[in-house]
C-alpha positions in Angstrom: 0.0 0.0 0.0 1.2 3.5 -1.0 1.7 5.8 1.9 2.3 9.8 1.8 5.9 11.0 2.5 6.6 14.1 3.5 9.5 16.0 5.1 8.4 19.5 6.7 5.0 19.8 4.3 1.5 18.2 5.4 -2.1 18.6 6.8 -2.6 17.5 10.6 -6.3 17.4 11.8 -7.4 16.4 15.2 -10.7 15.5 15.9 -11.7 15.7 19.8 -14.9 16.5 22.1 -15.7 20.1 22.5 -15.0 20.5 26.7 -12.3 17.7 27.1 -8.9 20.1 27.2 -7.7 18.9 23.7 -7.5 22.4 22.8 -4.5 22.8 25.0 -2.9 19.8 24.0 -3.2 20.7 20.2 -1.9 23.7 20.9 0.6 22.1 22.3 1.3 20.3 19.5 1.6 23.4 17.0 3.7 25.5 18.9 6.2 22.5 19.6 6.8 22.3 15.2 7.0 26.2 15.2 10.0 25.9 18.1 11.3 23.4 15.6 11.4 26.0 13.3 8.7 25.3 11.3 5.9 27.0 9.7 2.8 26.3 11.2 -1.0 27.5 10.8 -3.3 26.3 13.1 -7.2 26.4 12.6 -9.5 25.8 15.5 -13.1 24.8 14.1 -15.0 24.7 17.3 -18.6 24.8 18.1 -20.9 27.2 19.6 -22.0 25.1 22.5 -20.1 24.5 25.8 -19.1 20.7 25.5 -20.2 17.8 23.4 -20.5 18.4 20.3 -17.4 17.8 17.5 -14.5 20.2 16.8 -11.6 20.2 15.0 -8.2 21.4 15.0 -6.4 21.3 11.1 -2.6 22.4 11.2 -0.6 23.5 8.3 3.1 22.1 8.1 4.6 24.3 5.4 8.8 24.9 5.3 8.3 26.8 2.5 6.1 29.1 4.3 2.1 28.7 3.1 0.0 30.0 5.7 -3.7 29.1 4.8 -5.4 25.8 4.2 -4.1 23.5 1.5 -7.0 21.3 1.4 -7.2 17.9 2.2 -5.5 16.1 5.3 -2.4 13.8 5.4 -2.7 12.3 9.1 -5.8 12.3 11.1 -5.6 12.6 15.1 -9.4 11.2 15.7 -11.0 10.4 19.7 -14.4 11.3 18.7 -16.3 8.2 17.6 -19.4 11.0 16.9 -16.9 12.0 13.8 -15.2 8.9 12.6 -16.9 8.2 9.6 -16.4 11.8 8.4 -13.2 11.7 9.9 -12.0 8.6 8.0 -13.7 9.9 4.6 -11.8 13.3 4.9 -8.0 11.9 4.8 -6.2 11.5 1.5 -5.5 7.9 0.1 -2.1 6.8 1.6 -2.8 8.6 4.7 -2.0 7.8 8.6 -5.5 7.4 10.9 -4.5 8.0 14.6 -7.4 6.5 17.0 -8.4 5.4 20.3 -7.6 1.8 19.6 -9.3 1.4 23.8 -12.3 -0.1 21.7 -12.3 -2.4 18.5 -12.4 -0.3 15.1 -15.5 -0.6 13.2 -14.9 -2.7 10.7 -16.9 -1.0 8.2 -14.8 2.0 8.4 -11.8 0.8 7.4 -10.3 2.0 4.1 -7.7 -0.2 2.4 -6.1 3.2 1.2 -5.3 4.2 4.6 -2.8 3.7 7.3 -4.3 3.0 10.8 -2.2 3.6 13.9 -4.0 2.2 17.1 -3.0 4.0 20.4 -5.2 2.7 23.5 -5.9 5.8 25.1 -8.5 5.3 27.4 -7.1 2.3 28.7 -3.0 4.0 29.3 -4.8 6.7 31.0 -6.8 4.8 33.3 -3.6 2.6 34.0 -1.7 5.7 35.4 -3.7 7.9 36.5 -6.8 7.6 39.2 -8.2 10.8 39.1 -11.1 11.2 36.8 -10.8 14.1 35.4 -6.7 13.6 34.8 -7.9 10.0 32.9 -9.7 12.5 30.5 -7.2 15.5 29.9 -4.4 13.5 29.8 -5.4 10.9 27.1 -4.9 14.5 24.9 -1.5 14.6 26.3 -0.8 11.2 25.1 -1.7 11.2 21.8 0.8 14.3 21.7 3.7 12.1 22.8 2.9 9.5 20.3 3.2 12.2 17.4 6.2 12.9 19.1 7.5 9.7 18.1 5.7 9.3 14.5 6.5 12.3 13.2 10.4 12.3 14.7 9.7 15.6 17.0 12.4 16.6 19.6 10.7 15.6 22.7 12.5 18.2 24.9 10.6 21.0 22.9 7.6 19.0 24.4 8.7 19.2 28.1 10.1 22.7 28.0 6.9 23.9 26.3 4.8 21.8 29.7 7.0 23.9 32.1 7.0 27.3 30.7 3.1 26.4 30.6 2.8 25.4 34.0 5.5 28.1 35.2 7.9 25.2 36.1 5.4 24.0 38.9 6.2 20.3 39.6 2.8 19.3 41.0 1.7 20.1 37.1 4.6 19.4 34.9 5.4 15.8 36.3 1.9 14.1 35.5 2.1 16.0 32.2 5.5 14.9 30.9 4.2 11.5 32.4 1.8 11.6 29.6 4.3 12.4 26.7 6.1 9.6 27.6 3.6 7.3 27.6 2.4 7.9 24.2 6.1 8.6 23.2 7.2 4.7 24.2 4.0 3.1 23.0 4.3 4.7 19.6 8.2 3.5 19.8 7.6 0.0 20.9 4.5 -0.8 18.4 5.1 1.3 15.2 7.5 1.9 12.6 9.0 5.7 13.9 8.9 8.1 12.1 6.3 7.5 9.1 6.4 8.7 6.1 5.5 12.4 7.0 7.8 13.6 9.4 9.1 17.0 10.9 13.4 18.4 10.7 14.6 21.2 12.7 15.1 23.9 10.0 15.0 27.9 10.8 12.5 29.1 8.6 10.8 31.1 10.8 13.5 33.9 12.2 12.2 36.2 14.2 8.1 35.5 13.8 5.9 35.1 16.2 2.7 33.2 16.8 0.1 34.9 17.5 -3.9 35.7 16.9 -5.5 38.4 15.3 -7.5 39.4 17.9 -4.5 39.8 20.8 -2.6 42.2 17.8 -5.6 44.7 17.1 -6.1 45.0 21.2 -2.2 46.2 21.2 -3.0 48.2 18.1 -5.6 50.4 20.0 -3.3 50.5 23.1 -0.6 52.1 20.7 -2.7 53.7 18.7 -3.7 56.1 21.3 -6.9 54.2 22.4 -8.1 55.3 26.3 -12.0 54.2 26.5 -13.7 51.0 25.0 -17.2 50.5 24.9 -18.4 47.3 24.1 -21.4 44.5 24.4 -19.7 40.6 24.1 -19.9 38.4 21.0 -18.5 36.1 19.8 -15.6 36.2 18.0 -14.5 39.9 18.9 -14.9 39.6 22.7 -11.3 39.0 23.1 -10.5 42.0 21.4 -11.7 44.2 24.4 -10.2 41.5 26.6 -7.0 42.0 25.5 -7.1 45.7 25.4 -8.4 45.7 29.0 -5.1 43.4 30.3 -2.7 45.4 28.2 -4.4 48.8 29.5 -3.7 47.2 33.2 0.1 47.8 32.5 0.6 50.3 29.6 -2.5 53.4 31.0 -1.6 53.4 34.5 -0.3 56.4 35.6 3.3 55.8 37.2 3.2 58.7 39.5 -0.4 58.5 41.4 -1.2 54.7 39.9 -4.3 56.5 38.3 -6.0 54.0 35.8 -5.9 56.5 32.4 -8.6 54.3 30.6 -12.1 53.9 30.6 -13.5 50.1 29.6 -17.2 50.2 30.0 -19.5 47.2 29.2 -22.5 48.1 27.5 -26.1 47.0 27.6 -26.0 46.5 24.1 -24.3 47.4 21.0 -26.1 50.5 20.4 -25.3 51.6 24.1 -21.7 50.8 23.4 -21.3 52.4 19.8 -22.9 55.5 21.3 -20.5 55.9 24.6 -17.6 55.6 21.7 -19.4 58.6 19.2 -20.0 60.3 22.8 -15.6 59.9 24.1 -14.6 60.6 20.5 -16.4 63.7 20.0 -15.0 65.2 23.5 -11.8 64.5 22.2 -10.4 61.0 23.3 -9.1 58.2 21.2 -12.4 55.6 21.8 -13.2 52.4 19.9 -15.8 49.1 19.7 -15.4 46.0 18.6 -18.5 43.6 17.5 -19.7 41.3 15.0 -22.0 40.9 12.2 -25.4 40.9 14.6 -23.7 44.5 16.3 -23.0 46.0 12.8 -26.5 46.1 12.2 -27.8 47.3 15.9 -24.8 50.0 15.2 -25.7 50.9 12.0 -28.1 54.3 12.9 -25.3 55.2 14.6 -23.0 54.7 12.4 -24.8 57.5 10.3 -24.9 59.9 12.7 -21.0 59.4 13.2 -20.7 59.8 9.8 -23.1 62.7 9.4 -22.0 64.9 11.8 -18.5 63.7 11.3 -17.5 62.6 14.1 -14.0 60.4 14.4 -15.4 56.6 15.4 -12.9 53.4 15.4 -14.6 50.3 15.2 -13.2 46.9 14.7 -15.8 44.4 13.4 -14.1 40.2 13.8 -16.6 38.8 11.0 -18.8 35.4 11.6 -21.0 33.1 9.4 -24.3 35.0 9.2 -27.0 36.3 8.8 -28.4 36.2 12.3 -27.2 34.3 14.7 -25.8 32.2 11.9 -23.1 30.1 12.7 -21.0 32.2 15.7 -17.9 30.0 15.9 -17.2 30.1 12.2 -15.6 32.6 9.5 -17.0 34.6 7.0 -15.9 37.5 5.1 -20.0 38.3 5.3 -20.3 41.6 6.7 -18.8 43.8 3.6 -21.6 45.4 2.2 -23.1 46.2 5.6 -20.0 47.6 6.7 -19.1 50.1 3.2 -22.8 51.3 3.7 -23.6 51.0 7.1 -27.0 53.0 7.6 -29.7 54.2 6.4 -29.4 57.2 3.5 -26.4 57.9 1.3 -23.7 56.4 3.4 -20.1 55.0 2.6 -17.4 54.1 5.4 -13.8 53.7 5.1 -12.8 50.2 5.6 -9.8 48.6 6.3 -9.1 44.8 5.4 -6.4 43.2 7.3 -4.5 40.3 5.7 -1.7 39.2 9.1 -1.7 39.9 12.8 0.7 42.5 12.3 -1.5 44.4 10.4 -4.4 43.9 12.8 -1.8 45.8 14.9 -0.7 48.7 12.1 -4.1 49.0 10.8 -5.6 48.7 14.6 -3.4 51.5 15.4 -4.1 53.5 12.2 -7.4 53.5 12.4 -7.9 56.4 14.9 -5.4 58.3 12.7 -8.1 57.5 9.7 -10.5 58.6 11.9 -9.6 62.0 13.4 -7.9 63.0 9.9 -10.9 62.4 8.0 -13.8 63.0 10.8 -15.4 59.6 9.8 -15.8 56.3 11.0 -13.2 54.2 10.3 -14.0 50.1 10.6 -11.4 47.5 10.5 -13.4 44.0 9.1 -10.7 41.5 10.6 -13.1 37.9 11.0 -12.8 34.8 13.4 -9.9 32.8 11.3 -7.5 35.7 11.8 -8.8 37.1 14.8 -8.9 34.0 16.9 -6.6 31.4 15.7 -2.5 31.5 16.1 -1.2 32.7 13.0 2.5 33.0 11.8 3.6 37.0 12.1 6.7 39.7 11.7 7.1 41.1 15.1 4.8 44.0 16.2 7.2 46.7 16.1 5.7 50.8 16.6 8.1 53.3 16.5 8.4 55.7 19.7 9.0 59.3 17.2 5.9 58.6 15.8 3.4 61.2 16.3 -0.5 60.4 16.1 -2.5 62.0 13.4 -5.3 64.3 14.8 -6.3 66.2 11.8 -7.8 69.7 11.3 -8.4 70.9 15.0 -8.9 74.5 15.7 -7.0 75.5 18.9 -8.5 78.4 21.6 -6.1 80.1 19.8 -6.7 79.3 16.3 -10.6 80.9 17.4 -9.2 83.7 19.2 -7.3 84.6 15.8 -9.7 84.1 13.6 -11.4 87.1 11.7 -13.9 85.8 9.7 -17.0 83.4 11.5 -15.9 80.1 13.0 -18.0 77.2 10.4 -17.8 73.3 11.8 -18.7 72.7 8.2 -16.7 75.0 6.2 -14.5 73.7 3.4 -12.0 76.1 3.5 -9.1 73.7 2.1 -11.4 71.7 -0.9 -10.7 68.5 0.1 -13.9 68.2 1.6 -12.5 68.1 5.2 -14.0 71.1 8.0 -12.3 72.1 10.8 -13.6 70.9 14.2 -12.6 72.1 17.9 -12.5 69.8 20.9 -15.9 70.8 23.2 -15.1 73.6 25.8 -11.8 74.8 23.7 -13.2 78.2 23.7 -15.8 80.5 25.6 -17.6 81.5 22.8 -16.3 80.5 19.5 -16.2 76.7 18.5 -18.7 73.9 17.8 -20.7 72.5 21.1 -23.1 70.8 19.7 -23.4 68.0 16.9 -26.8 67.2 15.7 -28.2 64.5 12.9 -30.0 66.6 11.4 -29.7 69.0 7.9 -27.2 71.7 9.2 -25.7 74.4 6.7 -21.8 75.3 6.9 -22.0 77.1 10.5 -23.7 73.8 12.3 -27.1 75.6 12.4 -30.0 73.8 11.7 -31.9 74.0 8.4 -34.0 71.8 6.4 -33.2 74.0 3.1 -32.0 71.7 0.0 -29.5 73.8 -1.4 -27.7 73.4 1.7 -28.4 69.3 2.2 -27.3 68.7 -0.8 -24.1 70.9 -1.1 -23.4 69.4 2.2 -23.6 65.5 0.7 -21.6 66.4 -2.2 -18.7 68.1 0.4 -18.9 64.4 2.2 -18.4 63.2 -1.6 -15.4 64.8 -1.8 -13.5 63.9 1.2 -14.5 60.6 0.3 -12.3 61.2 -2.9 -9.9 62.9 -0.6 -9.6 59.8 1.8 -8.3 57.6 -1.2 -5.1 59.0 -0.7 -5.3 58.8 3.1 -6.4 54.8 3.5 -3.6 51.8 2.8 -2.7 51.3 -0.9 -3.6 48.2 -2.5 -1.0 45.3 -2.4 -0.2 44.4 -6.7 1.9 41.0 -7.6 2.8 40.4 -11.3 4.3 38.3 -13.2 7.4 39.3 -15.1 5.7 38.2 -18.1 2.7 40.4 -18.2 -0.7 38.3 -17.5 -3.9 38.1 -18.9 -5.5 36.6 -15.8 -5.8 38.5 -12.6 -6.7 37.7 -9.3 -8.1 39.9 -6.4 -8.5 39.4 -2.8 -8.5 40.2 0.6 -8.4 39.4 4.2 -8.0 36.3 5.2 -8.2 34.8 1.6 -4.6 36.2 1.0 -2.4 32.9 1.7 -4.3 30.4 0.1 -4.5 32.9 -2.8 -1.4 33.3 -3.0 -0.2 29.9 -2.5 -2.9 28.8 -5.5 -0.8 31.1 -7.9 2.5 29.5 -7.4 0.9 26.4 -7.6 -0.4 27.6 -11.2 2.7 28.7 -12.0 4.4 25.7 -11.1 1.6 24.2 -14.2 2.5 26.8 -16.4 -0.5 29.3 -15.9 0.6 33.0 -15.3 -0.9 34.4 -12.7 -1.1 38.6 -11.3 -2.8 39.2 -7.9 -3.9 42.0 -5.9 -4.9 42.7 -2.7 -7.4 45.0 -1.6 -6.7 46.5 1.8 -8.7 49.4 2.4 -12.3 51.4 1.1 -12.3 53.6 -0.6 -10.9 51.9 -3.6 -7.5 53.7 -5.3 -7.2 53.4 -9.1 -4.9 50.7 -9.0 -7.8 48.8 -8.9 -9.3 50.3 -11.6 -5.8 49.5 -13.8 -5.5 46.6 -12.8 -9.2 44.8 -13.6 -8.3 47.3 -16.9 -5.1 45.4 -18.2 -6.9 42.2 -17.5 -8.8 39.7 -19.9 -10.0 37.4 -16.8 -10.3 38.6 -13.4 -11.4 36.8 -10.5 -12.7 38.2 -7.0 -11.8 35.6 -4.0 -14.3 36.2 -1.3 -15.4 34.0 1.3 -19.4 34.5 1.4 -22.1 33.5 -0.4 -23.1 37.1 -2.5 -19.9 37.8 -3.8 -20.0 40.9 -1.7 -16.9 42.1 -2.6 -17.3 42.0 -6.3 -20.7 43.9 -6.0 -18.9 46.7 -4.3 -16.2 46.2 -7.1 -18.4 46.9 -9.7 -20.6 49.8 -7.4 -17.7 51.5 -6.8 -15.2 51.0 -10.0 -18.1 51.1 -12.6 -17.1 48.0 -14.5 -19.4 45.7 -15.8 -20.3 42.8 -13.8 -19.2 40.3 -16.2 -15.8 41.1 -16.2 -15.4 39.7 -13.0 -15.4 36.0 -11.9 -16.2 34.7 -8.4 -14.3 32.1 -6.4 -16.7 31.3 -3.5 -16.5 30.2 0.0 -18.8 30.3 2.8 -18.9 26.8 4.8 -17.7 28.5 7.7 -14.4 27.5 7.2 -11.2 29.2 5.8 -11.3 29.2 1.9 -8.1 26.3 0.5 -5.5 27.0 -2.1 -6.8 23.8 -3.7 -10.2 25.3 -4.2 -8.5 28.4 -5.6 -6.1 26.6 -7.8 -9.2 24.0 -9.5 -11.8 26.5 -10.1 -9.2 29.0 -11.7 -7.3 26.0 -14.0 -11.0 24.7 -14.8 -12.4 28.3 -15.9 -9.4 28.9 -18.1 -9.5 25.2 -19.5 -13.6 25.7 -20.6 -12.3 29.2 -21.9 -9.2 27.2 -24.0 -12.0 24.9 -25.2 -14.5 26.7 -26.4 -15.0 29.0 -29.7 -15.4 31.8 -28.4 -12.5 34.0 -29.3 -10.5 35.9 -26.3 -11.2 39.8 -26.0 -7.8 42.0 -26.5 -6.5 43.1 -23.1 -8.5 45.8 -21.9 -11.0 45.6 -24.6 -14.3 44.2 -22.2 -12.9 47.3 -19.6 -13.6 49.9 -22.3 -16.6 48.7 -23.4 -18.1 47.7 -20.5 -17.5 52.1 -18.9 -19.2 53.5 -22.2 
């Protein structure tokens, strides 16, 4: 029987009981091959329920440094007899099935493609160990020690990774390394170590960290300038405000009276909690939200207003599987459309799409620069794959000279000086951007109050249309203006000029990108670009202009991105292609690769002759 060799490149997927600890041990397991210095990408497919139910934990081997999901699964990890069918169906022919080998296999199961590898749990735990709840954690452990062996990983990575997790306390790093080595000599004494997949200490990671996306955009407030959060929980963003309230703990306390300089307030709801941030940004501090797709759309009156009366608002918005409640421990890239036009009226808001954790840190940070620069609200659409899994990342790194971006803020000075009448919505430069001044900066001169309602350029109230509509066409052209404020698009090409684009963004970016070398690798050229921010620049434009075939990655069920594509860059729907995903979770290279090479192949194959480069473009804009 064939089996699947591989040195430093393949899929692991454990299969476990929400509620039993495995999460720790997989964890575990991940963080052992990155010490190795390896690659890794973790995904944690868990369920919304306490304990019980199935989850999953996939982890991407890649020396050469791919990041998202390949597709498919080399070695399988299963205690879950609830999945084992699916479990067993999932693995690729020539794989390795790791089970609880306690209890006879189910003969009807068995695949005569596949490798199994028996490892009595159950029965090694309940050997050693008396404590009931030890018999159940620890069979996690176990299975970890006989990987160990299989797939040839230095054991003292193990051990040194139980002790710094146990802070070197013996009472819970002895029964724990116990484990290891339990699974460690069983695997040695019944199976041929390693297989045919196997892990090398290289050093392709340098200086990279593991971390999630979440953790990064909490540190990217913090620096950023961020002193009050207001917030309602959900799932997956509530560990954004978590993190910002540990790191605020030691980085806002005052060092001479050990005043806390931060404000973290917990909400009744999302509309309380986006209206105590629109509230401590118009008074003049750095204040911020984070929610997900059900909160968007409580927030989205507010998110008007904000917008209306232009008033700086940072929100950060970790995407789930919608609509509704949906599916809230899975990813989506689902909330894009409700997000650019958040409200009610003529609305458009400034986006930001982060692709690492590092950029949920610089864009994290950024986004109250956005914010106060262009009087708007600024929303950073991060979702749960990159916000809560462990992900591969540069270091975090700010730089102490630099100095935060408040915009166009009149001083008491400024009004003292002034001649002329103070307007809040005066466009006195043209880019479409007023002057505001913080609340109480002067005695008489200034702006104190904001309102939602028709204003003309002084703030004053007035339901004429001249000045409504001269007053939407001034928020038309900061929005113009912003295109030069927001992060520039991220362009790939091929040396030799390509017909076929690709576009994407987020969390599609690895898997993209991996997809391309793997179709140039077959011969198929390949350009890419990634969207990072709303407003769209004109590379965009050029780029879906010098292309014959252009496809839009996305991982939802609307092609949301594409429609905003076309809404805002005027191009004809059918010069874009979609490449969907929305099961919840992350989008493979595989996918990516197939339904590109099959498009093109149907296009080879058929009679119809190619348009020139940048003919469809033309046509499609007259």
């Amino acid at each position: 029987m064939k089996r699947i060799e591989a040195v430093n490149d393949f899929v692991i997927k454990f299969a476990n009981v929400n509620g039993t600890g495995s999460a720790s041990a997989n964890n575990m397991f991940a963080k052992a091959l990155f010490r190795m210095g390896l690659p890794v990408s973790p995904k944690n497919i868990f369920p919304s329920n306490i304990q019980g139910l199935p989850t999953w934990y996939e982890v991407r081997v890649s020396e050469k440094g791919y990041l998202g999901r390949r597709g498919g699964v080399d070695m399988m990890v299963c205690v879950n007899p609830q999945s084992m069918a699916r479990d067993i169906k999932e693995l690729e022919s020539g794989g390795y099935f790791l089970y609880d080998s306690s209890k006879p296999l189910d003969l009807r199961m068995v695949r005569s493609d596949i490798h199994f590898i028996g490892v009595p749990l159950k029965d090694l735990c309940q050997r050693e160990f008396s404590d009931a709840r030890q018999q159940q954690l620890f069979r996690n452990v176990i299975y970890v020690g006989a990987l160990a062996a299989l797939l040839d990983i230095e054991f003292d990575v193990l051990t040194k990774l139980v002790s710094d997790q146990f802070g070197g306390k013996e009472k819970l790093v002895t029964p724990n390394v116990r484990a290891l080595e339990l699974g460690y000599h069983y695997a040695i004494e019944n199976f041929q170590c390693p297989l045919g997949i196997r892990v090398e200490r290289r050093d392709a990671v340098g200086e990279q960290v593991l971390i999630d996306g979440n953790t990064a955009a909490s540190l990217g407030a913090i620096y950023g300038g961020a002193t009050v959060a207001a917030w309602y929980p959900i799932t997956p963003s509530t560990s954004v405000v978590d993190g910002f309230e540990k790191y605020c703990k030691r980085l806002r306390i005052d060092p001479g009276s050990g005043d806390k300089n931060y404000a973290i307030v917990q909400a009744e709801d999302e509309l309380a909690a986006i209206g105590m941030v629109i509230g401590a940004s118009w008074n003049g501090a750095r204040a911020f939200t984070a929610t997900s797709g059900p909160g968007i759309s409580l927030m989205s009156e507010f998110l008007g207003l904000a917008y209306f009366a232009e008033i700086p608002t940072v929100l950060i918005n970790i995407q789930r599987a919608g609509p509704s409640t949906g599916m809230p421990t899975r990813t989506q890239q689902s909330d894009i459309l409700a997000c650019a036009y958040a409200s009610h009226g003529d609305t458009k808001q400034v986006l930001l799409f982060p692709s690492t954790p590092k950029e949920c840190f610089d864009m994290g940070a950024q986004a109250f620069d956005l914010a106060e620069s262009l009087q708007t609200p600024v929303i950073m659409l991060s979702d749960l794959d990159l916000g809560m899994n462990d992900t591969m990342s540069p270091p975090l790194e700010w730089d102490d000279s630099r100095e935060y971006q408040r915009g166009k803020v009149f001083s008491e000075r400024d009004l003292e000086e002034m001649s002329e009448r103070f307007g809040r919505y005066l466009d006195i430069d043209g880019d479409g951007i007023p002057y505001r001044t913080y609340p109480g900066t002067h005695p008489t001169k200034g702006a104190f109050f904001t309102r939602g309602t028709s204003r003309d350029e002084y703030a004053v109230y007035t339901e004429d249309g001249d000045a409504y509509q001269q007053n939407m066409e001034r928020l038309l052209k900061k929005w113009e203006t912003a295109k030069s404020y927001v992060p520039a698009p991220e362009l790939i090409s091929c040396s030799g000029g390509s017909t076929v684009g690709v576009i994407h963004f987020g969390t599609s970016r690895d898997a993209t990108l991996e997809a391309v070398d793997a179709l140039a690798a077959q011969g198929v050229a390949v350009d890419t670009l990634r969207i990072r921010a709303l407003p769209f620049s004109s590379v965009i434009d050029d780029f879906i202009d010098s292309h014959d075939t252009v496809f839009v990655v996305e991982q939802n069920r609307d092609a949301q991105m594409r429609s905003l594509l076309v809404n805002e860059c005027e191009v004809s729907p059918r010069r874009l292609l979609s490449i969907l995903n929305f099961n919840g979770t992350p989008i493979t290279a595989r996918q990516i690769r197939d339904e590109i090479a099959q498009h093109l192949q149907r296009d080879k194959g058929s009679n119809v002759r190619p348009l020139r480069k940048g003919a469809s473009a033309k046509e499609s804009r007259r």
